[in-house]
DOTORMAR-674272 format. One record per residue (C-alpha): residue in one letter; residue number from 1; x, y, z. Coordinates in nm, 3 decimals. Example, Ala and Ser with C-alpha at 12.3 -4.5 7.8 and 13.67 -1.06 7.14 Angstrom:
<rs>
R type seq       u       v       w
R    A   1   1.230  -0.450   0.780
R    S   2   1.367  -0.106   0.714
</rs>
This chain:
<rs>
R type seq       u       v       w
R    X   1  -5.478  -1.647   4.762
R    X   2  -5.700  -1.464   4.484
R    X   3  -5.553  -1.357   4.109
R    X   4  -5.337  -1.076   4.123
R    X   5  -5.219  -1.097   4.467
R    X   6  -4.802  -1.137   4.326
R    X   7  -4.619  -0.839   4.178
R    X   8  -4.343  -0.794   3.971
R    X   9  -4.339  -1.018   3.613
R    X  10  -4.655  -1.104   3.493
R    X  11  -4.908  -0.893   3.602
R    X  12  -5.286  -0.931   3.591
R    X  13  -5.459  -0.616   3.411
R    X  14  -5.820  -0.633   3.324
R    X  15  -5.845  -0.969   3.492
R    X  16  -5.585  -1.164   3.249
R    X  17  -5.188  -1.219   3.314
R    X  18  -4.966  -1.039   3.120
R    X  19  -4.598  -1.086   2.992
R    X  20  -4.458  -0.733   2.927
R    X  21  -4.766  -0.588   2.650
R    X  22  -4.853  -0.915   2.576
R    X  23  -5.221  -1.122   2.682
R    X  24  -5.068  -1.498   2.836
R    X  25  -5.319  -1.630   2.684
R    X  26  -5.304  -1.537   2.345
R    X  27  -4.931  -1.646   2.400
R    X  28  -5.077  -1.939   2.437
R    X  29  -5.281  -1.954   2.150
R    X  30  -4.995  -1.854   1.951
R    X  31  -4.790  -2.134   2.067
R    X  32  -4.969  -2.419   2.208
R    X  33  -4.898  -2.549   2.567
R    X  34  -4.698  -2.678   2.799
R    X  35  -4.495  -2.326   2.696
R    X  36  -4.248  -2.127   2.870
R    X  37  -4.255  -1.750   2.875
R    X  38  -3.952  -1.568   3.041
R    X  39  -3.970  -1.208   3.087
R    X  40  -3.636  -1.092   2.978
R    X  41  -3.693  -0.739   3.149
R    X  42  -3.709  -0.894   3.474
R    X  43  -3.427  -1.096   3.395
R    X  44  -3.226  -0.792   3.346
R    X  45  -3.368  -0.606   3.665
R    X  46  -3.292  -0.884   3.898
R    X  47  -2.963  -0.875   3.777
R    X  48  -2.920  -0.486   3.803
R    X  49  -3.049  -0.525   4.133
R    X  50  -2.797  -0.748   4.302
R    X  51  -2.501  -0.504   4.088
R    X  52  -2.692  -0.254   4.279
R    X  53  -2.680  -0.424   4.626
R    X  54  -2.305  -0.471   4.604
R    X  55  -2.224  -0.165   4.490
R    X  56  -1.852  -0.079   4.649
R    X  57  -1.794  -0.446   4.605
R    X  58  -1.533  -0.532   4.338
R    X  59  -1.755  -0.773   4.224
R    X  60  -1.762  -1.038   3.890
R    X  61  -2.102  -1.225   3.813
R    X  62  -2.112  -1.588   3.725
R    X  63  -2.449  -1.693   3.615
R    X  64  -2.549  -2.025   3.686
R    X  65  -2.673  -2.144   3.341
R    X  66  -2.766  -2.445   3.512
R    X  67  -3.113  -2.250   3.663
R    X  68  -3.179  -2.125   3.291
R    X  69  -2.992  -2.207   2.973
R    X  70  -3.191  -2.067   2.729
R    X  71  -2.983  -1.900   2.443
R    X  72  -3.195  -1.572   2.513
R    X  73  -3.202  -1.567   2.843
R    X  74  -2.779  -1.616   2.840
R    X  75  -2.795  -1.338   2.544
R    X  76  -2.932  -1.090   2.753
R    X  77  -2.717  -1.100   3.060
R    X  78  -2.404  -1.126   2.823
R    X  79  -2.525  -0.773   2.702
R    X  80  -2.516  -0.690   3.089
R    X  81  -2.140  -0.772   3.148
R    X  82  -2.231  -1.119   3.337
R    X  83  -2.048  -1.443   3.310
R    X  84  -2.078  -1.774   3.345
R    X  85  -2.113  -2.080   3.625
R    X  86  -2.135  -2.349   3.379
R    X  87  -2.075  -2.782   3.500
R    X  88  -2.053  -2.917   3.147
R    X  89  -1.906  -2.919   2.827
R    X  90  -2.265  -2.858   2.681
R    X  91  -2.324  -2.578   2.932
R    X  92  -1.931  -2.418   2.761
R    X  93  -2.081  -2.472   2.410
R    X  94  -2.439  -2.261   2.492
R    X  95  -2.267  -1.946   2.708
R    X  96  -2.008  -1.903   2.453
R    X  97  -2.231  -1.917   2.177
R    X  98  -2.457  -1.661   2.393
R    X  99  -2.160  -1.383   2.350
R    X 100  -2.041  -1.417   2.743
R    X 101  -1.624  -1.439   2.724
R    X 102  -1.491  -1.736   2.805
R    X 103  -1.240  -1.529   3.034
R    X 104  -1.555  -1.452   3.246
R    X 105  -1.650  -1.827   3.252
R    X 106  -1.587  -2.070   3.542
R    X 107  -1.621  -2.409   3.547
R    X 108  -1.762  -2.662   3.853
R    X 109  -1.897  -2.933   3.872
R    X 110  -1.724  -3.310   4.069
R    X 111  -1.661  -3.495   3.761
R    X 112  -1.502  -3.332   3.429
R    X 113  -1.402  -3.517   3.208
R    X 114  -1.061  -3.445   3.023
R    X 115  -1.234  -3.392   2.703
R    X 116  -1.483  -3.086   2.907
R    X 117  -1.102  -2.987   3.032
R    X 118  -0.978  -2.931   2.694
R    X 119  -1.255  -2.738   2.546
R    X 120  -1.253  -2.535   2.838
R    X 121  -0.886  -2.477   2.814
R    X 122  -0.881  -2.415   2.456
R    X 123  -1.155  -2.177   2.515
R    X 124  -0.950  -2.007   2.814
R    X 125  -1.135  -2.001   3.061
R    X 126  -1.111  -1.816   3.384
R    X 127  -1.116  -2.065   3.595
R    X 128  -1.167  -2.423   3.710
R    X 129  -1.330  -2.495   4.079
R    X 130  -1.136  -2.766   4.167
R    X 131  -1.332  -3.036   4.383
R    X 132  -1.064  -3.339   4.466
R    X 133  -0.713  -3.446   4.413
R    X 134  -0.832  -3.626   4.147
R    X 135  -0.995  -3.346   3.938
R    X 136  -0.642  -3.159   4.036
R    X 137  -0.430  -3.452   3.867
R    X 138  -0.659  -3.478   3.574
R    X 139  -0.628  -3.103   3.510
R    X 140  -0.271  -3.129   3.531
R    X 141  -0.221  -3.399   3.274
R    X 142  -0.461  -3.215   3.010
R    X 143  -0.286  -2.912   3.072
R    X 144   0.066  -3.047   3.025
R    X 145  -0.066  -3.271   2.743
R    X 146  -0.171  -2.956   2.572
R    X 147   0.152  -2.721   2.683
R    X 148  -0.102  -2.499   2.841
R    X 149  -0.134  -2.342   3.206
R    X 150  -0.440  -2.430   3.394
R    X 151  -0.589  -2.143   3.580
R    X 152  -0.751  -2.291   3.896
R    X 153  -0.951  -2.261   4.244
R    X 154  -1.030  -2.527   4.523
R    X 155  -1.367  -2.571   4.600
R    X 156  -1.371  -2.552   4.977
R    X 157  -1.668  -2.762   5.154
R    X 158  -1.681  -2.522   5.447
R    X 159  -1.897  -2.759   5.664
R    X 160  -2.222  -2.557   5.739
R    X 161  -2.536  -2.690   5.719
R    X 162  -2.735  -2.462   5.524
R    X 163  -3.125  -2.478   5.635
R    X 164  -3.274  -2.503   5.254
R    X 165  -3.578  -2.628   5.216
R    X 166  -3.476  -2.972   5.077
R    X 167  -3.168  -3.212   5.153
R    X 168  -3.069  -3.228   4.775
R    X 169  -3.014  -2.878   4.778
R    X 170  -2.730  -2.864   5.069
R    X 171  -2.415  -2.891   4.945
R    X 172  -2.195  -2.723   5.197
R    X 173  -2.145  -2.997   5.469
R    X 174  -1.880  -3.208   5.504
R    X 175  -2.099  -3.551   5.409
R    X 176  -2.211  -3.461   5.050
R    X 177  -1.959  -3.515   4.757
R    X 178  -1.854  -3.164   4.670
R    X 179  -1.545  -2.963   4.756
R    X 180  -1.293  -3.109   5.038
R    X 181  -1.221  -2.980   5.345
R    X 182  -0.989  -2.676   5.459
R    X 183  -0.701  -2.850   5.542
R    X 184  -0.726  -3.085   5.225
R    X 185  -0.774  -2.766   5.047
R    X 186  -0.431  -2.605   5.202
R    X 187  -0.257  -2.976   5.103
R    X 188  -0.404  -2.923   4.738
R    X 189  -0.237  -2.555   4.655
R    X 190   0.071  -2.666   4.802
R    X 191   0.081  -2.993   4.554
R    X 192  -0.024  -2.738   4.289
R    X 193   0.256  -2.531   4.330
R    X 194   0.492  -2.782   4.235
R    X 195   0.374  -2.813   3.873
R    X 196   0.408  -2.554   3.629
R    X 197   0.082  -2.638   3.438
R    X 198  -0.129  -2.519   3.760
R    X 199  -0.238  -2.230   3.814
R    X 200  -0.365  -2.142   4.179
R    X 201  -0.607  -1.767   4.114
R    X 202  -0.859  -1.822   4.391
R    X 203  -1.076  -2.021   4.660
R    X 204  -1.397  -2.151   4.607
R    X 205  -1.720  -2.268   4.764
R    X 206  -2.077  -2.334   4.734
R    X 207  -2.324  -2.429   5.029
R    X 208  -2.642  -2.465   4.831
R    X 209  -2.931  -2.338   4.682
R    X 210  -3.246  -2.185   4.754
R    X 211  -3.099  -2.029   5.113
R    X 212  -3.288  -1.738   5.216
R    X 213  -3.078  -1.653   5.543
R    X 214  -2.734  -1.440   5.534
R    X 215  -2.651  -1.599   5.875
R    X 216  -2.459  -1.970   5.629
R    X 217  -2.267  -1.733   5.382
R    X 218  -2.097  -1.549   5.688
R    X 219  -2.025  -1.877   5.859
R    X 220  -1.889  -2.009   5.541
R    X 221  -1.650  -1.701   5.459
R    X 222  -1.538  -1.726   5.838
R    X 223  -1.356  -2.068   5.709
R    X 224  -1.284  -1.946   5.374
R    X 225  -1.078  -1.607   5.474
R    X 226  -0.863  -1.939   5.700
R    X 227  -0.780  -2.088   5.402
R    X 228  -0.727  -1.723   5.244
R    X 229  -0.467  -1.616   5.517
R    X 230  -0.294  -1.962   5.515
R    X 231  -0.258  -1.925   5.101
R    X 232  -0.121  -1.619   5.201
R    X 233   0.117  -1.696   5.416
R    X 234   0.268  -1.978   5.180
R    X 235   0.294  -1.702   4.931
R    X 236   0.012  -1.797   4.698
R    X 237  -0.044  -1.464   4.486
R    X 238  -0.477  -1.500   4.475
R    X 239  -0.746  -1.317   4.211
R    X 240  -1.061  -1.402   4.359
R    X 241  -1.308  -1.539   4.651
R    X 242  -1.592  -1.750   4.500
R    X 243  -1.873  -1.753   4.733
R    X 244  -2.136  -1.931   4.521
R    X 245  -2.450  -1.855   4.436
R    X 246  -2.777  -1.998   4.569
R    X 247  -3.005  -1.683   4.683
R    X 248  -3.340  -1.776   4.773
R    X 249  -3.648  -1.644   4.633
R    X 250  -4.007  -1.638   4.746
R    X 251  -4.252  -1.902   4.544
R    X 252  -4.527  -1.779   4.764
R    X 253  -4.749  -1.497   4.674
R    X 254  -4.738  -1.215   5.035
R    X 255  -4.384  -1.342   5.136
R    X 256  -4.175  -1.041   5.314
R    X 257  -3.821  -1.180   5.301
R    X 258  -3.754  -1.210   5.663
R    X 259  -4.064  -1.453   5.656
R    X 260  -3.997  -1.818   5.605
R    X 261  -3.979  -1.868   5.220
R    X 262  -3.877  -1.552   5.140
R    X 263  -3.631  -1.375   4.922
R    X 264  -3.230  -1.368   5.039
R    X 265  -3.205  -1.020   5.160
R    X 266  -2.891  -0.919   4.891
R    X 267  -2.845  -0.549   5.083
R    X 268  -2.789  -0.744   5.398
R    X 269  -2.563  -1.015   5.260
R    X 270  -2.377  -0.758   5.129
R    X 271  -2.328  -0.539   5.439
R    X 272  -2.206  -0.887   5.565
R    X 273  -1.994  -1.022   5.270
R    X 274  -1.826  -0.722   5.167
R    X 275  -1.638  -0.538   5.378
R    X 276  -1.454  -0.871   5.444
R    X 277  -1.343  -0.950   5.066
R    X 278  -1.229  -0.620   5.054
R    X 279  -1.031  -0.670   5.323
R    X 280  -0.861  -0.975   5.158
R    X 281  -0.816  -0.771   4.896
R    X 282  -0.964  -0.958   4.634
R    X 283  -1.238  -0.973   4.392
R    X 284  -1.604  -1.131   4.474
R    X 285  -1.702  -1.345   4.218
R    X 286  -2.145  -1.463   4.322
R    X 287  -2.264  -1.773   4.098
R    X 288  -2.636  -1.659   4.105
R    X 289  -2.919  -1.858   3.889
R    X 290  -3.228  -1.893   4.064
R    X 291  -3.261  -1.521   4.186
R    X 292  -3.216  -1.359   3.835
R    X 293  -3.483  -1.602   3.656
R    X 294  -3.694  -1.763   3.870
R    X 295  -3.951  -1.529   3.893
R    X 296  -3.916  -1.404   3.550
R    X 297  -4.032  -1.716   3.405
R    X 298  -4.380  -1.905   3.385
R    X 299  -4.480  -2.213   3.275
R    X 300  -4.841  -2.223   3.086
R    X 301  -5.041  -2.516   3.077
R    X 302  -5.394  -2.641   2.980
R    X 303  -5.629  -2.788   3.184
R    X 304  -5.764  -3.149   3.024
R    X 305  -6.012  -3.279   3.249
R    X 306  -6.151  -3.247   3.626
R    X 307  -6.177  -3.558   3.738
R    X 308  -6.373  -3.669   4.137
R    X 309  -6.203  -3.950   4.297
R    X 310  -6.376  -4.044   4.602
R    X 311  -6.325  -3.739   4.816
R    X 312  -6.074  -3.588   4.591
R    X 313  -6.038  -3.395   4.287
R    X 314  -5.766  -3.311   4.064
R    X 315  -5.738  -3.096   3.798
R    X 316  -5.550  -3.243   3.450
R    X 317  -5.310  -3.004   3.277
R    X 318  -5.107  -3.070   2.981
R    X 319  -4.833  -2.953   3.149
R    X 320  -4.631  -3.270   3.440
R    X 321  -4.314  -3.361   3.560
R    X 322  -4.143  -3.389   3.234
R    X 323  -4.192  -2.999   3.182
R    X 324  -4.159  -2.920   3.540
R    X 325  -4.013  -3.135   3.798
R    X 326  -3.922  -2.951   4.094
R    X 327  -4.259  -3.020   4.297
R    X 328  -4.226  -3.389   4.244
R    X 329  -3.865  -3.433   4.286
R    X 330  -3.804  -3.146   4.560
R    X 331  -4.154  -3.079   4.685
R    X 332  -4.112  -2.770   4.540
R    X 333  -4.392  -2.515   4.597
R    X 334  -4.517  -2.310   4.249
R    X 335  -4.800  -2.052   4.269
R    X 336  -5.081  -2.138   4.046
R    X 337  -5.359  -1.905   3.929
R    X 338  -5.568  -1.882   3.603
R    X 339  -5.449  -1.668   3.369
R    X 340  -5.807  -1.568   3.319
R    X 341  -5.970  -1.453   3.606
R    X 342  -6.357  -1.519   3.579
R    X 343  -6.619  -1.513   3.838
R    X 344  -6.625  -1.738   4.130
R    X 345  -6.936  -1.765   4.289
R    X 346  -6.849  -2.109   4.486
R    X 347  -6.507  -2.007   4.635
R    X 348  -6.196  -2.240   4.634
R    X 349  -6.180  -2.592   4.581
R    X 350  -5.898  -2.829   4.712
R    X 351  -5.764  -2.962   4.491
R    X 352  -5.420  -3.155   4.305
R    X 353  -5.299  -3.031   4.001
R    X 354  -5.176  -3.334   3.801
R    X 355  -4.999  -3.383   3.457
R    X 356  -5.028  -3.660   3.158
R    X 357  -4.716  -3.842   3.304
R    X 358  -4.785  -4.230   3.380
R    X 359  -4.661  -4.189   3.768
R    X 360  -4.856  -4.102   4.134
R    X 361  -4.579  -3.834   4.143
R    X 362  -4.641  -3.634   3.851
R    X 363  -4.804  -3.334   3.984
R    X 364  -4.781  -2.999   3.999
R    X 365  -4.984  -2.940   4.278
R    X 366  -5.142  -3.115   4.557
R    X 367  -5.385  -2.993   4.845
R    X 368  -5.457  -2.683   4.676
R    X 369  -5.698  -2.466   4.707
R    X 370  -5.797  -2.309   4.346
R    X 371  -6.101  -2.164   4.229
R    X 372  -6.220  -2.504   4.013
R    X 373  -6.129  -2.462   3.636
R    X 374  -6.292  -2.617   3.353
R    X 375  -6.151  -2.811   3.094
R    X 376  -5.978  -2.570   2.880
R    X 377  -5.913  -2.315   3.105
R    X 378  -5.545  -2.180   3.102
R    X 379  -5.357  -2.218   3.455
R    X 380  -4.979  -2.006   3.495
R    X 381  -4.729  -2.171   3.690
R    X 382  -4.542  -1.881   3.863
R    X 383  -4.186  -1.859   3.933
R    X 384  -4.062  -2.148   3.676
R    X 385  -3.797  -1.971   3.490
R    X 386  -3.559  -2.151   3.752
R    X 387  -3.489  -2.519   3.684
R    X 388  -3.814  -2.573   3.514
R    X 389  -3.737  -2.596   3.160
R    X 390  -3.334  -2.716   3.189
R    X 391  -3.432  -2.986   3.370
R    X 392  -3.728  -3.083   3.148
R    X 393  -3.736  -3.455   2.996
R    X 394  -3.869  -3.694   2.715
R    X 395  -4.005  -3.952   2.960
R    X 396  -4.301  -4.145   2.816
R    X 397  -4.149  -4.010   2.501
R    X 398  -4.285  -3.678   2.551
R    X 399  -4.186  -3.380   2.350
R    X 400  -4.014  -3.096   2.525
R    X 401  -4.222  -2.794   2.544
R    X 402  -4.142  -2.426   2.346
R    X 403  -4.009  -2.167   2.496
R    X 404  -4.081  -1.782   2.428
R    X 405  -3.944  -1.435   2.584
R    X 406  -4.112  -1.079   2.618
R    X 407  -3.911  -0.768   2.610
R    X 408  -4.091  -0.430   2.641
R    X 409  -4.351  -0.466   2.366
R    X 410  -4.189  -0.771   2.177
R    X 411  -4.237  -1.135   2.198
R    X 412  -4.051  -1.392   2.037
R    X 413  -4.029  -1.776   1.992
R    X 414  -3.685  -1.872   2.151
R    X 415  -3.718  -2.266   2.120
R    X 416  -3.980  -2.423   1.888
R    X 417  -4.143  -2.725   2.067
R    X 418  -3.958  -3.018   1.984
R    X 419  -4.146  -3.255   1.685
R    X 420  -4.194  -3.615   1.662
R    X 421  -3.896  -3.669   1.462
R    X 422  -3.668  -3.482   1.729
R    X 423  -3.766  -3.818   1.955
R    X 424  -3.574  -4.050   1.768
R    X 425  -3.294  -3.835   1.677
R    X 426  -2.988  -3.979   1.614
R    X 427  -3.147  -4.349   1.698
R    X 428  -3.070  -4.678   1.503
R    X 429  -3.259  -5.009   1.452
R    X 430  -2.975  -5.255   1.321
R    X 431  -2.951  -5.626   1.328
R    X 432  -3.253  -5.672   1.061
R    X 433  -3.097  -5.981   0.945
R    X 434  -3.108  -6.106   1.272
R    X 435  -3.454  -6.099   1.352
R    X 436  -3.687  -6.368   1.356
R    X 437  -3.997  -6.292   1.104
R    X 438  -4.334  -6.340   1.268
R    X 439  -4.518  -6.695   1.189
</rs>
């Protein structure tokens, strides 16, 4: 694929990539590299567009922070009326101090502790998604320790096998750890309804992510709106119907979204989704991440050296598997593209776009054809603003890279690349008197 073939964020105009009015490369400039840009414009219309999809749908949002934590980024969509998927403590801390609620926050995740379940409860929270009997009896103590009701929904593993394109990112059938089964779910409400400090106010589930076919979500509210009408007949007085998040979006440049690797058709899902909740008469709550910032984020990054190996040749950037590890850990497929175009006599090359990182699988790319850069050059990483910089790391005790945001004709630093000192943060060396001197 040649430069300028995507649409949307981050167009090309006069041969270079831009973010909103701004040149990508003189972001760079500005900043240094490995750096994130997020367009926060996009962020907004991707999330307009889904309000927009379900319209007629008594619908709540609950953004994933997980995809994108970035204070900014969770700014924004508080301004929009969104709330909050969060699975930590850390992730409570970040979308409250982004202005979204804490009544329009949600919490998930197979392990809280009871220290993340009393924040959250002080906080007040919505609602916890409820994954065992376990969690249940944990909840139950904090909230009776603390003289508080806790406001609660079973996460319902509804057994369907969602066709993602990676096994790590399936997580509604019955042999991966999260949610129990319908009839364990039934068993937990009813034990629920015996203490006062539990609060049943909906049913929950979540089959995965990156699922770009409507075809799972009906076969998973099929088991839900069981577990709905046997609530109901017990008497259980319910709020909402959770269905998750996990839209899929295209990371290839020409996908149409009934094409393999396209987007989740939202207009469809809706037509299939809603009629359904609104016959349960409840409210929707969606958990999306990926779908409102993927694609409005990209990850710059500097190419080092082109190196020939044999028959091979890969292309150093500054930029790995510590600021980006989906290809290496999911095989994850990122469009990549110079952000400025130049002439091309000699057509593609094939080659693999590798990072700094000390391992065979840091790479960004591999097999790809690219019109061969030269040291220097400046390569964009498209649709990264999904778990590229959240699930960045300090391996090989690298720093973590900035991050900045465009909005109409401003840009801003929203993270300041982490120093030296920011390393060893927080680190001791004790025991001085017990070391040997050197002879």
């Amino acid at each position: 694929m040649g430069p300028g073939v995507l649409t949307g964020p981050f167009p090309r105009r006069d041969g270079v990539l831009h973010g909103g009015s701004h040149r990508l490369d003189a972001l760079a400039e500005e900043f240094g590299t490995p750096l994130y840009v997020y367009d926060l414009d996009a962020v907004e219309g991707a999330y307009r567009r889904l309000l927009d999809a379900f319209a007629g749908v008594p619908l709540d949002v609950a953004y994933s922070v997980k995809a994108n934590g970035a204070l900014a980024v969770l700014h924004r969509l508080a301004s929009l009326g969104a709330g909050a998927d969060i699975v930590s403590e850390g992730e409570l801390f970040r979308a409250l101090r982004a202005g979204i609620p804490a009544h329009r926050i949600v919490f998930a995740g197979v392990a809280k502790s009871e220290a993340e379940m009393e924040a959250a409860l002080r906080a007040g929270i919505r609602a916890f998604n409820v994954e065992s009997a376990g969690e249940l009896e944990r909840l139950d103590g904090v909230a009776e320790r603390l003289g508080v009701v806790a406001p609660f929904a079973v996460r319902v593993n509804p057994d369907v096998l969602s066709p993602t394109p990676h096994e790590y990112t399936r997580t509604g059938h019955a042999s991966t750890k999260f949610g129990v089964g319908p009839d364990e779910a039934l068993e937990l409400y009813a034990r629920a309804r015996a203490r006062p400090t539990l609060k049943a106010v909906g049913v929950d589930a979540h089959i995965g992510s990156q699922i770009r076919e409507v075809e799972p979500f009906v076969q998973a509210l099929a088991r839900l709106e069981t577990v709905v009408h046997g609530l109901r007949a017990q008497g259980e007085a319910l709020e909402f119907l959770d269905m998750g998040g996990g839209f899929g979006v295209a990371y290839e440049p020409g996908v149409e979204p009934s094409d393999h690797g396209g987007t989740l058709d939202l207009r469809t899902l809706a037509r299939e989704l809603g009629p359904r909740v609104r016959a349960l008469g409840l409210r929707l709550i969606l958990e999306p991440g990926r779908s409102i910032v993927g694609e409005a984020g990209v990850m710059l990054t500097r190419v080092e050296i082109v190196k020939r190996s044999g028959d091979k040749v890969f292309v150093v950037v500054d930029g790995g598997m510590t600021e980006l590890i989906r290809p290496s850990h999911y095989g994850g497929y990122h469009h990549i593209e110079p952000v400025v175009a130049r002439p091309d006599p000699q057509g593609p090359v094939v080659v693999d776009v590798v990072g700094p990182i000390c391992e065979t699988g840091d790479f960004l790319a591999r097999d790809r054809a690219l019109a061969l850069p030269r040291p220097g050059d400046l390569l964009a990483v498209r649709t990264a603003g999904a778990y590229g910089f959240t699930m960045a790391s300090n391996y090989n005790a690298r720093r973590r890279p900035a991050e900045a945001a465009v909005s109409g004709d401003r840009v801003e630093l929203i993270r300041a690349r982490e120093s030296l000192d920011d390393l060893i943060r927080g680190e001791r060396m004790p025991f001085d008197d017990l070391a040997t001197p050197p002879s």
